[in-house]
Each structure stands twice: as structure tokens, then as C-alpha cells.
N, C-alpha and C positions, 0 to 999 in steps of 0.2 A: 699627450692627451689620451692616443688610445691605449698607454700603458698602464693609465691612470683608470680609467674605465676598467680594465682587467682586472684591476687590483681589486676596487671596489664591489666586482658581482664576487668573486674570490673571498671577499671578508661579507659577504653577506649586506655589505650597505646600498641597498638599490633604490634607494632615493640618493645617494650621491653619484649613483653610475645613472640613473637618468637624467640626471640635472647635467652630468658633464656627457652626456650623450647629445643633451640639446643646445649645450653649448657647443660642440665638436659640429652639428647642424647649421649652425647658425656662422660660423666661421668658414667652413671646407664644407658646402653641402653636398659634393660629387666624391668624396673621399667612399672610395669602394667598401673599407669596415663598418660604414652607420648600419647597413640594412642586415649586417651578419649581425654583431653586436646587440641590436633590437632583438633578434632572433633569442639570443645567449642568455640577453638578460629576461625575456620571458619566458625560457626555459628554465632558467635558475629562480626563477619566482611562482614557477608551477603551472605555467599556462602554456602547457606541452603542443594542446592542439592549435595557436597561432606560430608557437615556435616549429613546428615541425611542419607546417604549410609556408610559413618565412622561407626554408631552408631549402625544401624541396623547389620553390620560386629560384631562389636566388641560384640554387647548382648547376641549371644549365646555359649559365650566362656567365659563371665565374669563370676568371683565364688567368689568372692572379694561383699558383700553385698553392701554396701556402693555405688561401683561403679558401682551394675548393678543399685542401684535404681536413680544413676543420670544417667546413659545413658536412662535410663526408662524417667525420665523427660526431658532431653535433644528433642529424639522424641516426648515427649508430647507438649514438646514447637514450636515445627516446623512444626505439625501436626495444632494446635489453631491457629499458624501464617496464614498457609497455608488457611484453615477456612476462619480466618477474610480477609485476602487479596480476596478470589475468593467472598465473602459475597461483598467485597468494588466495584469489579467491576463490581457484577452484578449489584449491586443499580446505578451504574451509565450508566451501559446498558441499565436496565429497565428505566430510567430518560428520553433516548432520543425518537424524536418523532416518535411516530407511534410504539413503543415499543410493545406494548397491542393488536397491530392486528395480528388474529390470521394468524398463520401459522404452518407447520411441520416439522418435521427433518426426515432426509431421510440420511441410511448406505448405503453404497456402498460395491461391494463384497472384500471379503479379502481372501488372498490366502490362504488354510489351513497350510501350512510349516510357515506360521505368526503368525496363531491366538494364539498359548499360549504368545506371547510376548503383541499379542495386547490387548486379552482376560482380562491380571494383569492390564492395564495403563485403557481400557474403564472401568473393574470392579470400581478401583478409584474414577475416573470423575461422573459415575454413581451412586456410591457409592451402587453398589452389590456385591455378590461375585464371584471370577473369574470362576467357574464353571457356574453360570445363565450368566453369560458374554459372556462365552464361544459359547454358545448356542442362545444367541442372534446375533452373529457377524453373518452375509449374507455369502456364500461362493461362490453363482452362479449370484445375481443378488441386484437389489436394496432391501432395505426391511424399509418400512414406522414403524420407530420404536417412535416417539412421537410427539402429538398436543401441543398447547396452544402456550400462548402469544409469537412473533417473538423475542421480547428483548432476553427474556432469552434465546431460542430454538439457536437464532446466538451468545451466548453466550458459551453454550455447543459445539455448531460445532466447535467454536475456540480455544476451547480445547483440542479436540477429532484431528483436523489436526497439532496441536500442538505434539500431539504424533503421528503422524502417519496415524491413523485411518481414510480413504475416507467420508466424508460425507457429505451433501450440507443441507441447507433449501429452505425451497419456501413461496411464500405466499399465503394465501385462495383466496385474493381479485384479484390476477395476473391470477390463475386459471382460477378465472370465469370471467375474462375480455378476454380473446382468442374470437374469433371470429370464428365460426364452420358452415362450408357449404356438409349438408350431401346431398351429390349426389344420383339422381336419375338414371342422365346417362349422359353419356360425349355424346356431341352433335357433336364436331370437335376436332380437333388436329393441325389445320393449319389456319391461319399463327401462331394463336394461341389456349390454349384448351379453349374449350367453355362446360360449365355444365352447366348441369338444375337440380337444387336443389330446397330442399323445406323449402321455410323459414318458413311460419306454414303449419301445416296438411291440407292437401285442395287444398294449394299454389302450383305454381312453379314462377321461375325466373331464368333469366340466369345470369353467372358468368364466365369472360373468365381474363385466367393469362399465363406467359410464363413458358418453362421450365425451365428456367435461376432460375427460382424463387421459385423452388422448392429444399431445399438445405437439408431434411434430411426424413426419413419415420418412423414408427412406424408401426408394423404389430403382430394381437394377434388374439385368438379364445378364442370368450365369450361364454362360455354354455345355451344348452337353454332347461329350465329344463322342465316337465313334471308330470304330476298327474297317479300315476298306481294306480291299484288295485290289488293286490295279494292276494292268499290264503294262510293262514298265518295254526301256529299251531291249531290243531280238526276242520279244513275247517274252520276258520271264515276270512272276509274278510279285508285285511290290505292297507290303501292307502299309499300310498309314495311317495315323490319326486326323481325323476331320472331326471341324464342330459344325453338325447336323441340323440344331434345333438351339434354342435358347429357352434355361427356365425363366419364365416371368416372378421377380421375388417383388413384395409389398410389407416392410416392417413399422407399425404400429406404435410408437414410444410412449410407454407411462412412463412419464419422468419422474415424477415423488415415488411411483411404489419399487425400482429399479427394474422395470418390466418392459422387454421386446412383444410383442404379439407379431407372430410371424405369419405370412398368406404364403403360399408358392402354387403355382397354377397347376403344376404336376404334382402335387401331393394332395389338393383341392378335391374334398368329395362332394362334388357338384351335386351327384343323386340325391345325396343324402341330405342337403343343407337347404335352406330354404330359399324360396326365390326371391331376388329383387327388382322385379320389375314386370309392370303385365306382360309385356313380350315375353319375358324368359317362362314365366307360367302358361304362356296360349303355346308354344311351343312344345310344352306336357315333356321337355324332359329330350328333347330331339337337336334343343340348343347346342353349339357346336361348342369346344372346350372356350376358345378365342371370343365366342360371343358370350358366352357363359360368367368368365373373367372380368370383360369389359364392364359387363354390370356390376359385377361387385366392386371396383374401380368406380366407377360414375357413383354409388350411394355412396361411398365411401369419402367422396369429395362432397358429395352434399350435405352428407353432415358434417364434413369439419373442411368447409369451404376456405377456410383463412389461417390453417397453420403450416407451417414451412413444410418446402419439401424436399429432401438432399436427391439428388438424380442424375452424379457425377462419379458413378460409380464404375464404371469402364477404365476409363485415363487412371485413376488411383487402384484399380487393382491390376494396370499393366504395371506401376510401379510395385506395387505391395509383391506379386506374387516370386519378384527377385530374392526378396524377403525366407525363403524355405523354411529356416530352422525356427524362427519366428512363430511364423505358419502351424509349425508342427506342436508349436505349446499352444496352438489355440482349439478348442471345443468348436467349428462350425456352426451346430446345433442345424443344422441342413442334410436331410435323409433322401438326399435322390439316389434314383438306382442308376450305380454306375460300376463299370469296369471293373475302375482304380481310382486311386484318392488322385484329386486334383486339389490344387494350391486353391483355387480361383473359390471356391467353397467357403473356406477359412480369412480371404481376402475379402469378401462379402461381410461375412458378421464382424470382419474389424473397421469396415468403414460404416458400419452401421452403428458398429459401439463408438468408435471413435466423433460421430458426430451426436448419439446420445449423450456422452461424459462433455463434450468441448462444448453443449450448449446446455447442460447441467452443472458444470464445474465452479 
């Protein structure tokens, strides 16, 4: 019988290998080959993912030699399959155009009561083990987990949503094509806002848009680090980098026209820009930066009380700023005065564009 079974998934007739499968049932139903055979014959009829949970069941119960080494092969063969089929459709991912420009992939957070489920399927995909998996999965916010060519990068995403797993791409060239007007100070608010930004250092020009067209915000604290000098161990002198202060950043998104409007409380010319609130005018200008700020914050929310606001900007750029070379092809569009360049600059305008384009896209 189960010679006869062989023969049959072998010539392809699997309605006679089921029918003597349940005849083979029905006669000997403790015979140890029905639950491999099952397996066999819905591999050999294409239905990989029952056959490869059959096998993976039945292998650590098998004690029959013979039959653990063809369930052994059985997974080996659905494993090679599995290989050559995701080998077939990257080559034809990377084939399409524009494949080759660069771009990232970007996790989304996952709830921890998830991640051992997600932790096994991303391990997989990624092909690590599910403990570094584990630990690579984001639980509070984005986290910039890999560069290089788009083909592949939206090849993996459609796997990773394929099982569940949140996670988007972007591209470099979308990045740096946003359009960024870093204010110096809002001149009006009626009929519409009117800014005076600086297109280069030196510059100003104005820039007026409505609130209708302001449909989501971005708001983070970039550090601004510092040189000490310390007395280290037997008095010798130790210099260090500290971060001192924090800039307060506020980005604006017109999403139809591809426009950042950017605030930053250190580039803010308070004097110069108009008040928003009787207190900040009874105070003739005596306002302190922090209260000064807060108001433009509170109208700011008054008029556009109801649309998103990303504010997970810390957690994503401890990841992003691993990122350097990355980094280095990005435009900022952030004029603090500092030392040295820092990453953490360049990490700001990417998780600001990265959440303009992911809820534009």
C-alpha cells in the first residue's frame, strides 16, 4: 500500500494517492507513514505551508530512522524551494526601473504582547535569530533599520507586511526634494500667515500660506552639545562633549504644495515677529525665550486643534544617527550654531520627511 501511495504522488495522480491514503487509514490507522505521506502528498500538490508545519510536527517524535531522514529532506526541500522562489522575485524586483536608488526601510513600533510571534517570522525574512530579532523590533516608535538599493529594501517590506510586521520604505531622492522654509518669524496671521524666512544666510523673503493647508506637525528637541573641561583623576585636565541645552524644533507640513515650514526656538526672532497673546505683548518684549515659544505652540494648536502630530522623534533618531553615511547625503536644512556637524541634525529632517512622504505616499 504505501508503495503504491509513492508511486502515485511520483506520477503526479493525487487523487489516487489520496484515496489509497484513506484507504491505508481506514485499515492500519497507527501505521507511523499516514501523517508523513499527508505531509508529501501536499507538498507535491503545492500546499508548502501545511506540508512544512506537518513535518516540522511530526520530527520531533519520529524514532523510525528512515522516516525522520525523509521528513529531514522533506523540510530541506521546501526550505531550497522557498530560497529559489524569494531569489526569483527579488531578481525581478531589482529588474524594475529605478530599482538601484537608494532608499531605507523604516520599523514601525510593535506591541510587546506580539513581538515573540513577530520576533520568529522577522528572524526568518531577515534571516537572524529570533533572539537579535527580538531586539531589533521598535516597541515605542519608528526605528531606521536598513539602507541601500529601493528594489530590494520594497522587497523585504513586502514580506515583513506579509507577516504582519508594520513597516514602510522611503526614498533618499523624495527626502531631499521637500522644500524647507526655516522661519525667522511669522510677520501676520490674517487674512493669511505671512513668514519671513531665510533662503540663504544673509537673506530674507517672505512666504504667506493658509491654515487650511497645514494638515499635520512634527515636533522634537535636538541637543546642543558642548566642550567642558573637567578635572579628571591626579587633577589632570579632561575635555568632553556634553549636551547642555536642547533646540526646541516645530515642522509645519503642507502636504499638496511639498512644503516643510520649519520653527526652532533658537533661530526664532522673537523681537522681531509678532505677538501671540496679551501676556506676551503686556510684557513689551521682556518675555523670556521659553515663554515666548510656549505661545507660539498654544496658537499654533489653536488653529489647527485636530491634526496629527508625530512627537517620537528621540527613540528614531537614537537609531537613525547609527546611519552616518546616510546622514551625510541628507540636506538638514537646520542652521544652529554649533562647533561640529552632528548626525542628530540630519536625523531630525529625516524623520520629519519620512513622516511627511509615509502619510502623503
Amino acid at each position: 500500500m504505501v508503495e503504491s501511495i509513492i508511486n502515485a504522488i511520483n506520477s503526479e495522480n493525487y487523487e489516487e494517492a489520496s484515496q489509497l491514503l484513506q484507504q491505508l487509514q481506514q485499515d492500519d490507522p497507527h501505521n507511523i507513514w499516514i501523517p508523513f505521506y499527508q505531509a508529501r502528498l501536499a507538498e507535491a500538490q503545492g500546499n508548502v505551508t501545511f506540508a512544512n508545519e506537518r513535518y516540522r510536527e511530526l520530527l520531533p517524535n519520529a524514532v523510525n530512522p528512515k522516516l525522520m531522514r525523509q521528513i529531514r529532506q522533506g523540510i530541506e526541500r521546501i526550505n531550497q524551494q522557498e530560497i529559489k522562489e524569494r531569489q526569483t522575485a527579488l531578481d525581478e524586483a531589482m529588474a524594475e526601473t529605478g530599482s538601484q536608488e537608494m532608499g531605507m526601510l523604516v520599523l514601525e513600533a510593535i506591541p510587546n504582547e506580539s513581538k515573540k510571534t513577530a520576533a520568529q517570522k522577522f528572524g526568518e525574512i531577515m534571516e537572524i535569530d529570533p533572539y537579535t530579532a527580538r531586539l531589533q523590533l521598535p516597541s515605542r516608535s519608528w526605528r531606521l533599520y536598513r539602507t541601500g538599493a529601493i528594489g530590494k529594501l520594497n522587497f523585504q517590506a513586502e514580506q515583513l507586511k506579509q507577516a504582519d510586521i508594520p513597516c514602510f520604505t522611503a526614498l533618499l531622492g523624495k527626502v531631499n526634494s521637500l522644500k524647507v522654509y526655516n522661519v525667522l518669524y511669522i510677520e501676520s496671521v490674517a487674512p493669511k500667515v505671512t513668514i519671513v524666512y531665510e533662503p540663504k544666510k544673509g537673506q530674507r523673503d517672505i512666504f504667506t500660506f493658509e491654515w487650511s493647508e497645514v494638515e499635520q506637525r512634527v515636533e522634537g528637541l535636538l541637543p546642543i552639545f558642548e566642550e567642558c573641561v573637567d578635572i579628571g583623576l591626579r587633577g589632570q585636565l579632561k575635555r568632553t562633549t556634553e549636551t547642555l541645552d536642547y533646540a526646541k524644533m516645530c515642522d509645519l507640513h503642507l502636504l499638496r504644495t511639498n512644503i516643510i515650514i520649519r520653527l526652532c526656538d533658537q533661530q526664532y526672532r522673537f523681537l522681531e515677529g509678532m505677538s501671540f497673546s496679551d501676556k506676551q505683548k503686556a510684557r513689551d518684549g521682556q518675555a523670556t525665550m521659553k515663554e515666548s515659544w510656549q505661545h507660539i505652540m498654544a496658537f499654533i494648536s489653536e488653529k489647527n486643534p485636530h491634526i496629527p502630530t508625530w512627537s517620537e522623534f528621540t527613540p528614531f533618531g537614537e537609531s537613525a544617527i547609527d546611519f552616518k553615511e546616510l546622514l551625510k547625503l541628507i540636506n538638514p536644512h537646520i542652521n544652529l550654531l554649533r562647533r561640529e556637524e552632528t548626525p542628530w541634525d540630519g536625523a531630525f529632517h529625516l524623520y520629519s520627511s519620512l513622516a511627511f512622504l509615509k502619510t502623503f505616499s
